[in-house]
C-alpha positions, 0 to 999 in steps of 0.5 A: 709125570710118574712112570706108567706101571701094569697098574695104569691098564685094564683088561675085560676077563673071559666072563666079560667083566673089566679089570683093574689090572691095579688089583695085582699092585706088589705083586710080581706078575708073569704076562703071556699072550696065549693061544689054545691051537698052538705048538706051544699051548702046552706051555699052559700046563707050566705056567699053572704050575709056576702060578700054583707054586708062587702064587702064596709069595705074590707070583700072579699068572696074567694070560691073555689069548691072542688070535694074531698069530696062524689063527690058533686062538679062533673060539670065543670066550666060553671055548677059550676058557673051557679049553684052558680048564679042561686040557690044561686045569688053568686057574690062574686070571685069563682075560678076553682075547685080544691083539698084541700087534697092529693098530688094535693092539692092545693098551697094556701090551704097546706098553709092554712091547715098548718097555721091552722090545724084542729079537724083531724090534718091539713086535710081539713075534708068536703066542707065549711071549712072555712078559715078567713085571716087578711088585713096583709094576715096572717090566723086568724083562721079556722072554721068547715062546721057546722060553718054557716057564719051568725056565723062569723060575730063577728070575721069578725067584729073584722079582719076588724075593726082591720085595 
């Protein structure tokens, strides 16, 4: 049976429709679950800069909100999406909130938190847990929320010049 990779999800993106996260196959992408109300929600503001920056050597920014977590995600897509854009100029693909713990979490981030488990065993502890997947669609590593993106930027260099 082959290895699941990030090209084995799905995922519904802010404006409603369902993506084939295939779509982002040979590209390194850096998987976040976000939220608009948290203290570290200005982390955004990096994570578009690694997005702009990268983005021409593969580099794609995944960002998934998430309500999981002191209730800081409470608005629907449209808010979600206006709040990204308006404080933070985010254009990198957003999708549809989601859960990242528990019996609803989601698909791709049971894999991901399997893949790599973390400090609290295989949980997703806050918002901006970061995930960095290889072009081959394997999960390199994972990184903590106090992990700024401005840091990953050795280990994004790495997966890209990895080929």
């Amino acid at each position: 049976m082959p290895e699941t990779t990030l090209s084995d999800f799905s995922a519904t993106t802010l404006t409603g429709e369902e993506q084939d996260l295939g779509a982002y196959a040979g590209k390194v992408a850096l998987v976040v679950n976000t939220a608009s109300e948290c203290g570290f929600t200005p982390q955004f503001t990096g994570l578009e800069e690694l997005w702009k920056g990268y983005e021409d050597q593969g580099l794609v920014v995944l960002g998934f909100p998430c309500n999981q977590f002191g209730g800081q995600e409470p608005g629907g897509a449209e808010e979600i999406g206006a709040v990204c854009q308006r404080n933070y100029g985010v254009t990198f693909p957003m999708f549809d909130k989601i859960e990242v713990n528990g019996d609803d979490a989601h698909p791709l981030y049971e894999w991901l938190k399997q893949e790599k488990g973390g400090l609290l065993g295989s949980r997703i502890k806050w918002n901006f847990t970061k995930f960095l997947v290889g072009r081959d669609g394997r999960v390199l590593a994972r990184y903590a929320p106090t992990d700024t993106p401005e840091s990953l930027t050795d280990d994004i260099e790495k997966a890209l010049a990895a080929g």
